[in-house]
NUSEFI-73591 format. One record per atom (N, C-alpha, C): residue number from 1; residue in three letters; atom name; x, y, z. Coordinates in nm, 4 decimals. Each point is the difference from the previous one (the first is absolute). Layout:
% NUSEFI-73591
<site k="NUM" r="ALA" a="CA" xx="X" yy="Y" zz="Z"/>
...
% end
This chain:
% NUSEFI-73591
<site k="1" r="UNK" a="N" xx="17.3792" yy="17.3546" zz="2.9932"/>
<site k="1" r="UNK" a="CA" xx="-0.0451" yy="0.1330" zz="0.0349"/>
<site k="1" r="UNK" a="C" xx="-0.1507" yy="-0.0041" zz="0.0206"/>
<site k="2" r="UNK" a="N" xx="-0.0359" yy="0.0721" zz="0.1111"/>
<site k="2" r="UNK" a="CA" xx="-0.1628" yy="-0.0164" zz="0.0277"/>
<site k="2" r="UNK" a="C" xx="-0.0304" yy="0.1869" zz="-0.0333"/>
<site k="3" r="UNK" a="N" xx="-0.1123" yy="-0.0311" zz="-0.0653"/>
<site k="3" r="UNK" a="CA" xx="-0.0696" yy="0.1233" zz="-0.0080"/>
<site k="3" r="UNK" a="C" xx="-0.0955" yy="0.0385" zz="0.0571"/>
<site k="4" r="UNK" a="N" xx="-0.0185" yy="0.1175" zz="0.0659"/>
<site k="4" r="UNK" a="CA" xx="-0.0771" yy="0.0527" zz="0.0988"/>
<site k="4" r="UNK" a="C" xx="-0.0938" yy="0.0986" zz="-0.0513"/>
<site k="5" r="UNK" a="N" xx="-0.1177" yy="0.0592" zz="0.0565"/>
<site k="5" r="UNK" a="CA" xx="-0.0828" yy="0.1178" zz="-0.0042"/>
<site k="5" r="UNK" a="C" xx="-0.0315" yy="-0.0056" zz="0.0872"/>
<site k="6" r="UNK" a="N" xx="0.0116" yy="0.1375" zz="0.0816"/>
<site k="6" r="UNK" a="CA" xx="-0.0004" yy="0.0564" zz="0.1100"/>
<site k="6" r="UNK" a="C" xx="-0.0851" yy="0.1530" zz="-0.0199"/>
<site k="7" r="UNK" a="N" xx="-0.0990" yy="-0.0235" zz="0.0709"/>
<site k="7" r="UNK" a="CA" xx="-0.0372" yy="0.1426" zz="0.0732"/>
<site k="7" r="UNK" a="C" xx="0.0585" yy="0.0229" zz="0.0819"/>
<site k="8" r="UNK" a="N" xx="0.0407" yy="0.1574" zz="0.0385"/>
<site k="8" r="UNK" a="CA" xx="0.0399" yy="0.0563" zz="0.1013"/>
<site k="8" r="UNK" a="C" xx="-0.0343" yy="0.1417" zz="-0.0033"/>
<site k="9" r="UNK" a="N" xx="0.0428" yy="0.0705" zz="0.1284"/>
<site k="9" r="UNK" a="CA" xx="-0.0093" yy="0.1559" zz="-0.0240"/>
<site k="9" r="UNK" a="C" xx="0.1016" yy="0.0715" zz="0.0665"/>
<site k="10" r="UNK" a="N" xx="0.0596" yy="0.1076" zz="-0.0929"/>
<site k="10" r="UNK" a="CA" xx="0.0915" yy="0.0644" zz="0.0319"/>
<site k="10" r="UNK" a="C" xx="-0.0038" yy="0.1514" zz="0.1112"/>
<site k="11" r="UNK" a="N" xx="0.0371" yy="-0.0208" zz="0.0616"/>
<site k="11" r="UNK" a="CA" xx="-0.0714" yy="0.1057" zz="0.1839"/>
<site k="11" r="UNK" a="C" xx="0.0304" yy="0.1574" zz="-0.0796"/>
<site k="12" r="UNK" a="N" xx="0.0005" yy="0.0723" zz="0.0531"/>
<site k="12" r="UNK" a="CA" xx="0.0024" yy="0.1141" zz="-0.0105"/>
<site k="12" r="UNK" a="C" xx="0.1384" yy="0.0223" zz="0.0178"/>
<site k="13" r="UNK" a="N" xx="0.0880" yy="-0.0558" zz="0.0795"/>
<site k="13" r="UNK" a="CA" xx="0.1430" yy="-0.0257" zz="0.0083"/>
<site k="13" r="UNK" a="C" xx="0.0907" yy="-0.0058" zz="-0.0881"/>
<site k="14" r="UNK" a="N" xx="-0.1257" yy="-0.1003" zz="-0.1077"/>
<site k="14" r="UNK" a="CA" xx="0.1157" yy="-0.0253" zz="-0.1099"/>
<site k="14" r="UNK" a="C" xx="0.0453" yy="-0.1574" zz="-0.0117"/>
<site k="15" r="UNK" a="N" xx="-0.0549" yy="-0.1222" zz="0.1413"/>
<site k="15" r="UNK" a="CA" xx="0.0638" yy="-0.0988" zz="0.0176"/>
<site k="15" r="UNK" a="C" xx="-0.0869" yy="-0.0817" zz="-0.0157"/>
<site k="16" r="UNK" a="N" xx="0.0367" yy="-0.0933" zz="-0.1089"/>
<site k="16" r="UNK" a="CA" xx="-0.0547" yy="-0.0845" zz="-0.0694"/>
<site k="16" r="UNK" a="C" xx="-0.0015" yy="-0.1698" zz="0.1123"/>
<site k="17" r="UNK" a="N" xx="-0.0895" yy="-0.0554" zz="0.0401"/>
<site k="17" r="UNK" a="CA" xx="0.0571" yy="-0.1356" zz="0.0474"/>
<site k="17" r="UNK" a="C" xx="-0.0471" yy="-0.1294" zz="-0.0754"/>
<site k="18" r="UNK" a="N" xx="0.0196" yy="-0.0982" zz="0.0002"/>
<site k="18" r="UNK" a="CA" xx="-0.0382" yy="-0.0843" zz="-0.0662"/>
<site k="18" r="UNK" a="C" xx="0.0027" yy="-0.1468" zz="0.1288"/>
<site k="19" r="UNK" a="N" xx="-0.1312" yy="-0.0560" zz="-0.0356"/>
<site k="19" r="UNK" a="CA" xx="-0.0068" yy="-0.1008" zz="0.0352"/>
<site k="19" r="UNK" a="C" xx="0.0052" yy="-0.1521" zz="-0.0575"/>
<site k="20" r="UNK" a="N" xx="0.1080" yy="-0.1045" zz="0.0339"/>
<site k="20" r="UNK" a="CA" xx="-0.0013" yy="-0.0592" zz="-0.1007"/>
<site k="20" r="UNK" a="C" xx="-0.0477" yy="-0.1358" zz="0.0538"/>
<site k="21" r="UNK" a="N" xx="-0.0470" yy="-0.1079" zz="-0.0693"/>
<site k="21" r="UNK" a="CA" xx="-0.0332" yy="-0.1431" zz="0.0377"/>
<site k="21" r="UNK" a="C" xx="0.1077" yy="-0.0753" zz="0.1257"/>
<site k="22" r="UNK" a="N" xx="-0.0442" yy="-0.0555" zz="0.0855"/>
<site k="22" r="UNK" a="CA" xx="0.0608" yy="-0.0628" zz="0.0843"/>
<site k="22" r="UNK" a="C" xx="0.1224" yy="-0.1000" zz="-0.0503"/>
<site k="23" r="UNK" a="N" xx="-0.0582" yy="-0.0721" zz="-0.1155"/>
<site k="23" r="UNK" a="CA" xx="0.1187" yy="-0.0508" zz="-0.0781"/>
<site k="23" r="UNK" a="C" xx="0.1340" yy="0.0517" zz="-0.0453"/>
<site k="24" r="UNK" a="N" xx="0.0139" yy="0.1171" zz="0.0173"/>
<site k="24" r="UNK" a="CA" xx="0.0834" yy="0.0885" zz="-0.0630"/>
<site k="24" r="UNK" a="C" xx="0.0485" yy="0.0345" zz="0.1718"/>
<site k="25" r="UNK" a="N" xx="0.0057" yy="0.0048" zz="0.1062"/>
<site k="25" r="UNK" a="CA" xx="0.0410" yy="0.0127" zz="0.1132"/>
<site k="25" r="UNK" a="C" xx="0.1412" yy="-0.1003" zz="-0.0038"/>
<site k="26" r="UNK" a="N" xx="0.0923" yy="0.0952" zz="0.1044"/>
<site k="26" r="UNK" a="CA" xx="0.1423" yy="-0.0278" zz="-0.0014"/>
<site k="26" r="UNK" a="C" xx="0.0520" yy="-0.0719" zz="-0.1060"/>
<site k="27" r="UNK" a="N" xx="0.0091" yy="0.1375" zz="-0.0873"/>
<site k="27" r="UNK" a="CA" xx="0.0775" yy="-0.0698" zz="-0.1375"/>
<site k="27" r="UNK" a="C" xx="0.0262" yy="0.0997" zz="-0.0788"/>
<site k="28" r="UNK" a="N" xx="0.0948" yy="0.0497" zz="-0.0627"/>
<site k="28" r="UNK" a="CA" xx="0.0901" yy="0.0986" zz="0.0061"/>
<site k="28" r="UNK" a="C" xx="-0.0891" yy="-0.0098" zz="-0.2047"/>
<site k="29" r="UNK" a="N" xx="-0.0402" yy="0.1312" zz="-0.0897"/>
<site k="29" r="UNK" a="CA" xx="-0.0648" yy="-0.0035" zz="-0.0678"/>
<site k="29" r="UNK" a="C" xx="0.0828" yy="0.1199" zz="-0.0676"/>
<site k="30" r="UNK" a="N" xx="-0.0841" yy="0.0153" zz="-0.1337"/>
<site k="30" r="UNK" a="CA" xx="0.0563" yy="0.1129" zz="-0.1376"/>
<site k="30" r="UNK" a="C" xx="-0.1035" yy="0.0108" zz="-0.0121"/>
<site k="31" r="UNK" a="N" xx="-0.0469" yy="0.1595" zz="0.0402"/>
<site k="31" r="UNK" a="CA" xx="-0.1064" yy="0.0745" zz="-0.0206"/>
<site k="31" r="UNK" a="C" xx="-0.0154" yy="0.0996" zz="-0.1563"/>
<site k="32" r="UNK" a="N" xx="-0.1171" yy="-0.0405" zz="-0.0713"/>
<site k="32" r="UNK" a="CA" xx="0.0158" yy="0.0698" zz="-0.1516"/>
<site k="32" r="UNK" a="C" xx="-0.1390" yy="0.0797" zz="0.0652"/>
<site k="33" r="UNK" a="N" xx="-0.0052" yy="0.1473" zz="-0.0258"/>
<site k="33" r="UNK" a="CA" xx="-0.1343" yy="0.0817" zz="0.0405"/>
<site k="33" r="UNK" a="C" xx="-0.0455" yy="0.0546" zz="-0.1205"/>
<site k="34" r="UNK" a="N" xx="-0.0739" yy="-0.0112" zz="-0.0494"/>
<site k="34" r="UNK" a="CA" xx="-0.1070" yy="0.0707" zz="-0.1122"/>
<site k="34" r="UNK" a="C" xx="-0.1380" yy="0.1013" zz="0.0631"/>
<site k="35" r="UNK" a="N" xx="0.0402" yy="0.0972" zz="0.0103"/>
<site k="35" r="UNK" a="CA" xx="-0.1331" yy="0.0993" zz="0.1023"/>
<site k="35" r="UNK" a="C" xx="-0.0745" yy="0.0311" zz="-0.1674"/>
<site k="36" r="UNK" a="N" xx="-0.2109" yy="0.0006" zz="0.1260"/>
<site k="36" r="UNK" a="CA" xx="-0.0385" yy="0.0463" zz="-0.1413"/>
<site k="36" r="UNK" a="C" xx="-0.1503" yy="0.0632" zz="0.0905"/>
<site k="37" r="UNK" a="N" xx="-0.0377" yy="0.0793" zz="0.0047"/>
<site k="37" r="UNK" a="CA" xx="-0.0770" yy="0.0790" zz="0.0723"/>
<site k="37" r="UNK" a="C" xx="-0.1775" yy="-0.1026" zz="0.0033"/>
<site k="38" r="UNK" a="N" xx="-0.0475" yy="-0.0689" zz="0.0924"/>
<site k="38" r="UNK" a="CA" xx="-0.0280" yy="-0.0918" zz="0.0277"/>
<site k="38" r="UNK" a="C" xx="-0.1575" yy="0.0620" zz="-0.0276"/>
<site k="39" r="UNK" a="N" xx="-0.1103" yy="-0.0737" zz="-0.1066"/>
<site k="39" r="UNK" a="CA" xx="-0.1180" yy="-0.0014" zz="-0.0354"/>
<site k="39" r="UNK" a="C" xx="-0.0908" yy="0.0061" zz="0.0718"/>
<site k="40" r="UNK" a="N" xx="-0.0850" yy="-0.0350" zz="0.0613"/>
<site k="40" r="UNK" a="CA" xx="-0.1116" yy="-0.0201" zz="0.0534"/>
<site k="40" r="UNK" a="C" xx="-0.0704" yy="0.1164" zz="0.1275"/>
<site k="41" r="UNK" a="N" xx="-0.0163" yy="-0.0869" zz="0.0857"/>
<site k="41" r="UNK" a="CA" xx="-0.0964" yy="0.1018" zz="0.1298"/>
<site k="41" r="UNK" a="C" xx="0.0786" yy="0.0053" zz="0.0706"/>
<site k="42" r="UNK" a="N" xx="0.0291" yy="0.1445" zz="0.0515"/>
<site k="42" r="UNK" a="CA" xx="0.1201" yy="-0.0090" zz="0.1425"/>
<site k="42" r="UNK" a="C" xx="-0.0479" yy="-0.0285" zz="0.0645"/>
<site k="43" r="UNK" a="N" xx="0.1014" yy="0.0005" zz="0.1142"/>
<site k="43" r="UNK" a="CA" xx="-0.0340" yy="-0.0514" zz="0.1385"/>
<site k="43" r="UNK" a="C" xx="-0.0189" yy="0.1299" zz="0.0913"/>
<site k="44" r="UNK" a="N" xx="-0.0944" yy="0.0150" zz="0.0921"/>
<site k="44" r="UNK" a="CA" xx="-0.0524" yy="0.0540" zz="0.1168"/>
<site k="44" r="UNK" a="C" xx="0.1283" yy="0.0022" zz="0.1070"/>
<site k="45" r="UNK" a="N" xx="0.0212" yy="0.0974" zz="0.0342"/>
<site k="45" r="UNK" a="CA" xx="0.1364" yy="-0.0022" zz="0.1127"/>
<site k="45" r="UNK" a="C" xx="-0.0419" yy="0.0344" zz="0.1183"/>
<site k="46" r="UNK" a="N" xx="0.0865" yy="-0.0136" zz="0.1037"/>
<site k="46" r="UNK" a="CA" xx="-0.0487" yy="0.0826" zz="0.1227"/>
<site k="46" r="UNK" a="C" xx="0.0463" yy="0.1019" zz="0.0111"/>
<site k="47" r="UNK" a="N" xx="0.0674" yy="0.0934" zz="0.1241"/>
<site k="47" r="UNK" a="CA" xx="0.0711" yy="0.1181" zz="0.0424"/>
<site k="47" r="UNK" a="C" xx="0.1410" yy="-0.0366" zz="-0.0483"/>
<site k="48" r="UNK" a="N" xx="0.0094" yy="-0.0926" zz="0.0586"/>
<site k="48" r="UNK" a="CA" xx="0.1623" yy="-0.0831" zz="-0.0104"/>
<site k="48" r="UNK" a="C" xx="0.0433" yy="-0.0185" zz="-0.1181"/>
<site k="49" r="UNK" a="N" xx="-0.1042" yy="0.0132" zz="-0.1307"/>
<site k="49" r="UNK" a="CA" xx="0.0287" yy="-0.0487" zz="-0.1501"/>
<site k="49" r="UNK" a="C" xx="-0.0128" yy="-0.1795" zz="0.0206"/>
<site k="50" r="UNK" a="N" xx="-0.0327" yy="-0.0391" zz="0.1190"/>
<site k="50" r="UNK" a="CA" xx="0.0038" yy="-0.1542" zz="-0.0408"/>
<site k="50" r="UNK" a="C" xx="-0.1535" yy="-0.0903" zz="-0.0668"/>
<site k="51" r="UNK" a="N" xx="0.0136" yy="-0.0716" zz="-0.0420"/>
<site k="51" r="UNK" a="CA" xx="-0.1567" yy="-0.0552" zz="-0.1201"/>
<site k="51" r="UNK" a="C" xx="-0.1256" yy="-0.0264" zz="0.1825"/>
<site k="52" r="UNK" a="N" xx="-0.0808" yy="0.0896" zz="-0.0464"/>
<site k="52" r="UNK" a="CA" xx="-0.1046" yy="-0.0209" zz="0.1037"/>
<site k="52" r="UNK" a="C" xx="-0.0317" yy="-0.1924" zz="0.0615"/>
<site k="53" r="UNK" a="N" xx="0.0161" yy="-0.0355" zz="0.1069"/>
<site k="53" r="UNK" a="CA" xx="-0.0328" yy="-0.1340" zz="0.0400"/>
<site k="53" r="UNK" a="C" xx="0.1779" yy="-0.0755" zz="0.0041"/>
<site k="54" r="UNK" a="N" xx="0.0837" yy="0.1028" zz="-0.0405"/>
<site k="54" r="UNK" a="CA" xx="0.1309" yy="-0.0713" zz="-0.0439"/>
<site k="54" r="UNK" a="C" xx="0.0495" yy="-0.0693" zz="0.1509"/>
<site k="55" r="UNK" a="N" xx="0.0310" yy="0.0834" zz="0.0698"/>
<site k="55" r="UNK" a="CA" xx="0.0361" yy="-0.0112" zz="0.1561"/>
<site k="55" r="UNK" a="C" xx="-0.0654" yy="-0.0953" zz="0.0815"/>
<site k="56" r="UNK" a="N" xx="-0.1174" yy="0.0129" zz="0.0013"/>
<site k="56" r="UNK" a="CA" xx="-0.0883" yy="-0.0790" zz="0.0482"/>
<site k="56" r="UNK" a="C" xx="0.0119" yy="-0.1765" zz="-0.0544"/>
<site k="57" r="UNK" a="N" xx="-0.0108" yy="0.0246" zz="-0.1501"/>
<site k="57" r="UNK" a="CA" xx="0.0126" yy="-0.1326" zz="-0.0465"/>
<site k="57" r="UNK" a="C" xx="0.2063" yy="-0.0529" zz="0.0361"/>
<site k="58" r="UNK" a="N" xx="0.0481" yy="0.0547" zz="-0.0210"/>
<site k="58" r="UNK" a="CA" xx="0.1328" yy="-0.0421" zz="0.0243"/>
<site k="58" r="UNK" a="C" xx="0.0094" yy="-0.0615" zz="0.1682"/>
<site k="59" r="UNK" a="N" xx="-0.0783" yy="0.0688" zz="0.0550"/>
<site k="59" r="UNK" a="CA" xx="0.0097" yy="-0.0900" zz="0.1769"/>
<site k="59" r="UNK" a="C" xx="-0.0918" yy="-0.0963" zz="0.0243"/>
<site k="60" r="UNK" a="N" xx="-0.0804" yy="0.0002" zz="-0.1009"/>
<site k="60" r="UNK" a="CA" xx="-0.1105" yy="-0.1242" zz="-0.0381"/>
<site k="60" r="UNK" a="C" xx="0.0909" yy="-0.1341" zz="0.0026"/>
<site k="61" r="UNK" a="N" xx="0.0428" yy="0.0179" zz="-0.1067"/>
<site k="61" r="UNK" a="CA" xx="0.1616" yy="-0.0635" zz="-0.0760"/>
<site k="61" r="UNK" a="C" xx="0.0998" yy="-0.0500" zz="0.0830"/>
<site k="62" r="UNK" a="N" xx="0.0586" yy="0.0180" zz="0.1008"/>
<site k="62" r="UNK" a="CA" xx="0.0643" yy="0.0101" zz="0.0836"/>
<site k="62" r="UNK" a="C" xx="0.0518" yy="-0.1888" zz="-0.0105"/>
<site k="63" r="UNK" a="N" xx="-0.0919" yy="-0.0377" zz="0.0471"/>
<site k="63" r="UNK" a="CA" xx="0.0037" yy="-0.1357" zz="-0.0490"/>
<site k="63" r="UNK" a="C" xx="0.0256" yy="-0.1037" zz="-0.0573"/>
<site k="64" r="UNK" a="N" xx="0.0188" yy="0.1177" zz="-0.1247"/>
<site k="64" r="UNK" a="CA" xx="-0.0338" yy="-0.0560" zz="-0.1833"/>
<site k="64" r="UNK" a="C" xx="0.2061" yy="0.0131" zz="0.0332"/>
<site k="65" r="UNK" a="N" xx="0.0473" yy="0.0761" zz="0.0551"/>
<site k="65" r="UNK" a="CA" xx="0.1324" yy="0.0362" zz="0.0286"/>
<site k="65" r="UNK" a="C" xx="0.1095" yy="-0.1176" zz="0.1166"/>
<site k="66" r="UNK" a="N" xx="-0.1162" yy="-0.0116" zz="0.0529"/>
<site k="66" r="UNK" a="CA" xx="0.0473" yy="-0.1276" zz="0.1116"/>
<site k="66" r="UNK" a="C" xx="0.0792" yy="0.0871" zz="0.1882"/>
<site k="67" r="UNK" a="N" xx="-0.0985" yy="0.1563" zz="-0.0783"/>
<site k="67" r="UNK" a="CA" xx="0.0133" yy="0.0491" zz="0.1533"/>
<site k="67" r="UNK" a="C" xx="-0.0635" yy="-0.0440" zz="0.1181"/>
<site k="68" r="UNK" a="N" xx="0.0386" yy="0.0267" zz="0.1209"/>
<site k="68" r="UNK" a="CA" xx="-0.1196" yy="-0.0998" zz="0.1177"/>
<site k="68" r="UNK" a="C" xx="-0.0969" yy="0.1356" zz="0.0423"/>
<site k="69" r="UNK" a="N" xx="-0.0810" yy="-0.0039" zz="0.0050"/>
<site k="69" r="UNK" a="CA" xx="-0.1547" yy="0.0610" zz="0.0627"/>
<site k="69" r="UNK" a="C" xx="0.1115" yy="0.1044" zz="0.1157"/>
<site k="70" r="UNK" a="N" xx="-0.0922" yy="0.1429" zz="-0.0136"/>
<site k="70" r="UNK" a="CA" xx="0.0982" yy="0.0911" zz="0.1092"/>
<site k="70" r="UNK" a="C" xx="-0.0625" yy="-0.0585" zz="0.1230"/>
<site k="71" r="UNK" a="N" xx="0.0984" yy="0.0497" zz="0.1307"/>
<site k="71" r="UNK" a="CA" xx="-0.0627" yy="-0.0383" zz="0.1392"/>
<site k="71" r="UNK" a="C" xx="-0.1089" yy="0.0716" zz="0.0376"/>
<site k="72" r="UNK" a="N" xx="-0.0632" yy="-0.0719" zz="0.1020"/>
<site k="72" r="UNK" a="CA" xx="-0.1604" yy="0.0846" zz="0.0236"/>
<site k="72" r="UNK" a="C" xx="0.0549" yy="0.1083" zz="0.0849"/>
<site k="73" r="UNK" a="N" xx="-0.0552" yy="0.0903" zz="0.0116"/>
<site k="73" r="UNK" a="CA" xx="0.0128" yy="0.1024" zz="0.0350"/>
<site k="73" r="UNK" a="C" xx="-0.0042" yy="0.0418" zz="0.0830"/>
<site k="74" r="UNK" a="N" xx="-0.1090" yy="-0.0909" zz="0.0941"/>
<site k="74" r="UNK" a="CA" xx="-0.0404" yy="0.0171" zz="0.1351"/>
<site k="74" r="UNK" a="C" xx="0.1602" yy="-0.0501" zz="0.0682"/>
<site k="75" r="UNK" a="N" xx="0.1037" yy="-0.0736" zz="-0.0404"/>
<site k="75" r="UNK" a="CA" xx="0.0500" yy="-0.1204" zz="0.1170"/>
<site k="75" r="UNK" a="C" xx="0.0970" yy="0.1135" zz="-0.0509"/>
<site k="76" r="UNK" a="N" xx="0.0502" yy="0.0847" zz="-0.0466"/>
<site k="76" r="UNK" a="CA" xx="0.1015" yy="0.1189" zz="-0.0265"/>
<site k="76" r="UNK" a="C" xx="-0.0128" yy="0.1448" zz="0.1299"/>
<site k="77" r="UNK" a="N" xx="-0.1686" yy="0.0052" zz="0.0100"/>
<site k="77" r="UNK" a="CA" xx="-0.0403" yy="0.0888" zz="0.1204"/>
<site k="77" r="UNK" a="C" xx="0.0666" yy="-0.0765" zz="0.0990"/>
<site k="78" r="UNK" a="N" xx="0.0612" yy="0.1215" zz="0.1593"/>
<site k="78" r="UNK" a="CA" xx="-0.0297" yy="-0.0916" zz="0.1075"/>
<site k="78" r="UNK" a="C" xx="-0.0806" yy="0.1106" zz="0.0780"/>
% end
C-alpha cells in the first residue's frame, strides 16, 4: 500500500479531482480518503475558479505529456 498527500481543491460544484503519480497509471487501485480542511496560504483563482498561471502552465507542459506542438496557424488560413 502506498501512501499519498495530496493537495487539492474542491470547485464550488462540489467535485473533488485528484491527481495521482504516473506510476499509478493504468492500474486498477483501492482508494481510502481522509478529508481535512487544508492549512496554509490559499491559492489566487481566476474567473473560472482555476489556480492563477494554471492554464497557461498546463500548455507549457504539453510536452511533459508527449503531446506534439499545435499547427502554426498561418498554414490553417487560406
Amino acid at each position: 500500500m502506498t501512501t499519498l498527500t495530496l493537495r487539492s481543491y474542491v470547485g464550488a460544484d462540489g467535485i473533488l479531482k485528484l491527481k495521482v503519480p504516473k506510476s499509478m497509471q493504468d492500474k486498477d487501485v483501492k482508494i481510502v480518503l481522509s478529508v481535512d480542511e487544508a492549512n496554509g496560504p490559499t491559492v489566487d483563482r481566476d474567473s473560472h475558479g482555476w489556480p492563477i498561471g494554471y492554464v497557461q502552465g498546463g500548455y507549457a507542459n504539453r510536452q511533459d505529456l508527449g503531446l506534439p506542438d499545435p499547427p502554426d496557424a498561418s498554414s490553417l488560413l487560406r
